[in-house]
C-alpha positions, 0 to 999 in steps of 0.5 A: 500500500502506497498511498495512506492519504485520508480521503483514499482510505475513506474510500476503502472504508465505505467499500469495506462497510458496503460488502458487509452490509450492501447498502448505507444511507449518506447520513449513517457514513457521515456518523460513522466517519465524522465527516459531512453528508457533503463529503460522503456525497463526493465519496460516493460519487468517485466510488460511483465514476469508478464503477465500484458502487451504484448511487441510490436516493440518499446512499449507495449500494455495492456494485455486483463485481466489486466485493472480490476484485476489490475486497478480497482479503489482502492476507489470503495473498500475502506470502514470503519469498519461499513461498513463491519459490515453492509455488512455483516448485510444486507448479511443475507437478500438474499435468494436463487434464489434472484435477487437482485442489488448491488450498487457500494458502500463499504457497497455492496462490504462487502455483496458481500464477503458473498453471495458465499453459495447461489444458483441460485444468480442473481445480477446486478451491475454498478460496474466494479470491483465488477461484476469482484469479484462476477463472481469470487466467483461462482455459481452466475449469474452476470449482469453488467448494460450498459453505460459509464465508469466513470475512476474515480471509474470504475463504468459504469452509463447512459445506458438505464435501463428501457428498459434492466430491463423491461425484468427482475424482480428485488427482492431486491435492496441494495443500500448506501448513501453518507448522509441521513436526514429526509428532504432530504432523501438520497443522493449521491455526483455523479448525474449519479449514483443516477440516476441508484440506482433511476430507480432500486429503481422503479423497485424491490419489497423490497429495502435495505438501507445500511447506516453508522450511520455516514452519518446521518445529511449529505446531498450530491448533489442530492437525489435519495430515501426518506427514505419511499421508503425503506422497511429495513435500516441496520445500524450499533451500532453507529446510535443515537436517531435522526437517529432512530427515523427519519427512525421510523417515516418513517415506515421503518424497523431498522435492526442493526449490534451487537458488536459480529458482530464487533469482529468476522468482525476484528477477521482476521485483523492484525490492529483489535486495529487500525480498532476499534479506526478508527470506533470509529473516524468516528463516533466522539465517545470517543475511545476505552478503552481511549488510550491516558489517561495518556500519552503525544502527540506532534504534530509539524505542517506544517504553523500554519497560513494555513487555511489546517493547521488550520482545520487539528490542529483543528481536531487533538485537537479533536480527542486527547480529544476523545482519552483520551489525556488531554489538558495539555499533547497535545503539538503542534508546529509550523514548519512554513514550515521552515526545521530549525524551524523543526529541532529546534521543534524536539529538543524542542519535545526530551525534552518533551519525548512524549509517540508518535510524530507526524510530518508535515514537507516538507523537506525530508532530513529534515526528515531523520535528525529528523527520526534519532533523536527520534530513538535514544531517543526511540519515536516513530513518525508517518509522516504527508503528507511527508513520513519519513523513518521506520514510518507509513504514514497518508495522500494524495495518491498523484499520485491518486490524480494527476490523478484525478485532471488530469483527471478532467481538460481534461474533463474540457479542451473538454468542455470549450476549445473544446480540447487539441489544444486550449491550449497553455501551460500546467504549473505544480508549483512544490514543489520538497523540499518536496521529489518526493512523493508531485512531484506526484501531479503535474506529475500525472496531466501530465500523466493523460493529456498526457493518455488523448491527447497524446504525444502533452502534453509534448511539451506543458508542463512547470516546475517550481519549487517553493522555498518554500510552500508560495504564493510569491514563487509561484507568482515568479515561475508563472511568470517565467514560463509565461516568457516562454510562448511567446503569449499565450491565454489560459493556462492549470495550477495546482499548489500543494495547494491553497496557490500555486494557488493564487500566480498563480492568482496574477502572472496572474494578474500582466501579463494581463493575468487574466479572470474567464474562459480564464484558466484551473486551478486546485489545490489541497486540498480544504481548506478555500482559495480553497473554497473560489476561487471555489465560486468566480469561479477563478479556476475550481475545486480541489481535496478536501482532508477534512482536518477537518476530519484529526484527524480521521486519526491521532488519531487512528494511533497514539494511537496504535502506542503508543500502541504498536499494528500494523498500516498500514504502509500508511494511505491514506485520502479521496479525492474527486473531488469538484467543485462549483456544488459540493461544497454546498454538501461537505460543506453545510454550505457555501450556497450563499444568 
C-alpha cells in the first residue's frame, strides 16, 4: 500500500462497510466517519465514476463485481519469498487434464500464477479470491467448494464435501501448513479449514505438501495430515537436517526449490535486495552478503519497560547480529513514550551519525520535528508503528486490524450476549497523540460493529481519549467514560494495547463493575500482559501482532535502506486473531499444568 492519504482510505472504508452490509444511507457514513453528508456525497460519487458502487436516493449500494476484485482479503495473498519459490516448485507437478485442489494458502496462490499453459485444468478451491484469479487466467475449469464465508480471509469452509466430491475424482491435492513436526504432523491455526484440506486429503490419489522450511518445529491448533499421508513435500533451500530427515523417515518424497529458482522468482521485483534479506529473516539465517558489517544502527524505542517493547528490542538485537551489525555499533534508546525524551534521543542519535535510524515514537508532530532533523544531517530513518513523513513504514495495518478485532467481538457479542441489544455501551480508549493512523484501531472496531448491527452502534458508542500510552491514563479515561454510562450491565470495550486494557480492568474494578464474562473486551497486540489476561480469561481475545518476530521486519528494511536499494514504502506485520483456544498454538510454550 502506497498511498495512506485520508480521503483514499475513506474510500476503502465505505467499500469495506458496503460488502458487509450492501447498502448505507449518506447520513449513517457521515456518523460513522465524522465527516459531512457533503463529503460522503463526493465519496460516493468517485466510488460511483469508478464503477465500484451504484448511487441510490440518499446512499449507495455495492456494485455486483466489486466485493472480490476489490475486497478480497489482502492476507489470503500475502506470502514470503519461499513461498513463491515453492509455488512455483510444486507448479511443475500438474499435468494436463489434472484435477487437482488448491488450498487457500500463499504457497497455492504462487502455483496458481503458473498453471495458465495447461489444458483441460480442473481445480477446486475454498478460496474466494483465488477461484476469482484462476477463472481469470483461462482455459481452466474452476470449482469453488460450498459453505460459509469466513470475512476474515474470504475463504468459504463447512459445506458438505463428501457428498459434492463423491461425484468427482480428485488427482492431486496441494495443500500448506501453518507448522509441521514429526509428532504432530501438520497443522493449521483455523479448525474449519483443516477440516476441508482433511476430507480432500481422503479423497485424491497423490497429495502435495507445500511447506516453508520455516514452519518446521511449529505446531498450530489442530492437525489435519501426518506427514505419511503425503506422497511429495516441496520445500524450499532453507529446510535443515531435522526437517529432512523427519519427512525421510516418513517415506515421503523431498522435492526442493534451487537458488536459480530464487533469482529468476525476484528477477521482476523492484525490492529483489529487500525480498532476499526478508527470506533470509524468516528463516533466522545470517543475511545476505552481511549488510550491516561495518556500519552503525540506532534504534530509539517506544517504553523500554513494555513487555511489546521488550520482545520487539529483543528481536531487533537479533536480527542486527544476523545482519552483520556488531554489538558495539547497535545503539538503542529509550523514548519512554515521552515526545521530549524523543526529541532529546534524536539529538543524542545526530551525534552518533548512524549509517540508518530507526524510530518508535507516538507523537506525530513529534515526528515531523525529528523527520526534519536527520534530513538535514543526511540519515536516513525508517518509522516504527507511527508513520513519519518521506520514510518507509514497518508495522500494524491498523484499520485491518480494527476490523478484525471488530469483527471478532460481534461474533463474540451473538454468542455470549445473544446480540447487539444486550449491550449497553460500546467504549473505544483512544490514543489520538499518536496521529489518526493508531485512531484506526479503535474506529475500525466501530465500523466493523456498526457493518455488523447497524446504525444502533453509534448511539451506543463512547470516546475517550487517553493522555498518554500508560495504564493510569487509561484507568482515568475508563472511568470517565463509565461516568457516562448511567446503569449499565454489560459493556462492549477495546482499548489500543494491553497496557490500555488493564487500566480498563482496574477502572472496572474500582466501579463494581468487574466479572470474567459480564464484558466484551478486546485489545490489541498480544504481548506478555495480553497473554497473560487471555489465560486468566479477563478479556476475550486480541489481535496478536508477534512482536518477537519484529526484527524480521526491521532488519531487512533497514539494511537496504542503508543500502541504498528500494523498500516498500509500508511494511505491514502479521496479525492474527488469538484467543485462549488459540493461544497454546501461537505460543506453545505457555501450556497450563
Amino acid at each position: 500500500m502506497t498511498n495512506m492519504k485520508l480521503p483514499d482510505n475513506r474510500l476503502e472504508k465505505i467499500l469495506f462497510l458496503l460488502k458487509k452490509r450492501g447498502s448505507l444511507s449518506t447520513k449513517e457514513f457521515s456518523r460513522i466517519f465524522h465527516v459531512s453528508e457533503v463529503t460522503i456525497r463526493n465519496d460516493l460519487n468517485e466510488l460511483s465514476r469508478q464503477g465500484l458502487v451504484i448511487r441510490s436516493y440518499g446512499g449507495a449500494t455495492i456494485a455486483e463485481a466489486t466485493s472480490v476484485k476489490r475486497l478480497s482479503i489482502k492476507s489470503a495473498f500475502a506470502g514470503s519469498s519461499s513461498a513463491e519459490l515453492i509455488g512455483e516448485e510444486a507448479a511443475k507437478l500438474v499435468n494436463d487434464g489434472d484435477v487437482i485442489f488448491l488450498d487457500s494458502t500463499p504457497c497455492a496462490k504462487a502455483l496458481a500464477e503458473h498453471l495458465g499453459e495447461r489444458e483441460h485444468l480442473t481445480v477446486f478451491t475454498n478460496s474466494i479470491p483465488l477461484a476469482s484469479r484462476l477463472t481469470a487466467l483461462g482455459q481452466l475449469t474452476v470449482y469453488l467448494t460450498g459453505g460459509k464465508v469466513n470475512n476474515e480471509t474470504a475463504v468459504v469452509s463447512g459445506g458438505n464435501l463428501d457428498g459434492f466430491l463423491d461425484k468427482h475424482h480428485i488427482t492431486k491435492a496441494f495443500v500448506s501448513c501453518w507448522g509441521m513436526t514429526e509428532e504432530q504432523g501438520l497443522t493449521d491455526a483455523r479448525v474449519e479449514e483443516a477440516e476441508v484440506k482433511k476430507t480432500f486429503i481422503s479423497k485424491a490419489r497423490q497429495v502435495i505438501g507445500m511447506v516453508e522450511s520455516s514452519r518446521w518445529g511449529v505446531v498450530s491448533l489442530v492437525s489435519f495430515a501426518a506427514i505419511k499421508d503425503l506422497d511429495i513435500i516441496v520445500t524450499d533451500d532453507g529446510a535443515d537436517d531435522a526437517m529432512l530427515e523427519g519427512i525421510t523417515r516418513a517415506n515421503v518424497r523431498i522435492q526442493k526449490t534451487v537458488q536459480a529458482v530464487k533469482i529468476n522468482a525476484f528477477h521482476n521485483s523492484p525490492y529483489e535486495y529487500y525480498d532476499t534479506l526478508r527470506t533470509d529473516a524468516e528463516g533466522e539465517k545470517t543475511y545476505t552478503g552481511q549488510p550491516g558489517r561495518g556500519k552503525k544502527i540506532a534504534f530509539a524505542n517506544g517504553l523500554a519497560s513494555e513487555p511489546f517493547c521488550i520482545d520487539v528490542e529483543r528481536s531487533f538485537y537479533r536480527n542486527a547480529k544476523l545482519a552483520g551489525f556488531s554489538p558495539e555499533n547497535i545503539y538503542v534508546f529509550d523514548n519512554e513514550y515521552d515526545e521530549r525524551k524523543a526529541l532529546i534521543n534524536a539529538e543524542a542519535v545526530i551525534k552518533l551519525k548512524p549509517d540508518i535510524f530507526v524510530e518508535f515514537q507516538l507523537s506525530a508532530k513529534m515526528n515531523n520535528i525529528i523527520a526534519a532533523k536527520m534530513d538535514m544531517n543526511h540519515i536516513p530513518i525508517l518509522a516504527l508503528e507511527t508513520p513519519i513523513p518521506a520514510a518507509p513504514f514497518v508495522g500494524v495495518n491498523n484499520w485491518q486490524a480494527g476490523i478484525m478485532a471488530g469483527d471478532f467481538a460481534a461474533d463474540e457479542i451473538r454468542k455470549k450476549m445473544g446480540g447487539i441489544s444486550a449491550i449497553d455501551k460500546i467504549i473505544l480508549i483512544q490514543l489520538s497523540i499518536g496521529s489518526e493512523i493508531n485512531l484506526f484501531r479503535t474506529e475500525g472496531f466501530a465500523a466493523s460493529l456498526a457493518a455488523a448491527f447497524g446504525e444502533e452502534v453509534e448511539e451506543k458508542v463512547i470516546r475517550e481519549d487517553c493522555l498518554s500510552n500508560t495504564a493510569e491514563a487509561a484507568r482515568e479515561s475508563m472511568a470517565r467514560a463509565l461516568s457516562k454510562c448511567g446503569e449499565c450491565g454489560h459493556l462492549t470495550v477495546t482499548t489500543i494495547n494491553h497496557e490500555a486494557m488493564s487500566g480498563v480492568i482496574s477502572a472496572l474494578k474500582r466501579a463494581g463493575m468487574w466479572a470474567p464474562g459480564r464484558h466484551i473486551l478486546v485489545s490489541h497486540s498480544c504481548d506478555e500482559i495480553g497473554r497473560a489476561q487471555i489465560e486468566e480469561d479477563s478479556i476475550d481475545g486480541s489481535i496478536g501482532y508477534f512482536p518477537e518476530r519484529y526484527g524480521r521486519y526491521i532488519l531487512p528494511a533497514a539494511c537496504a535502506l542503508l543500502s541504498n536499494k528500494a523498500v516498500p514504502p509500508y511494511t505491514y506485520v502479521d496479525t492474527r486473531i488469538i484467543t485462549k483456544e488459540t493461544l497454546h498454538a501461537f505460543y506453545p510454550d505457555r501450556i497450563d499444568e
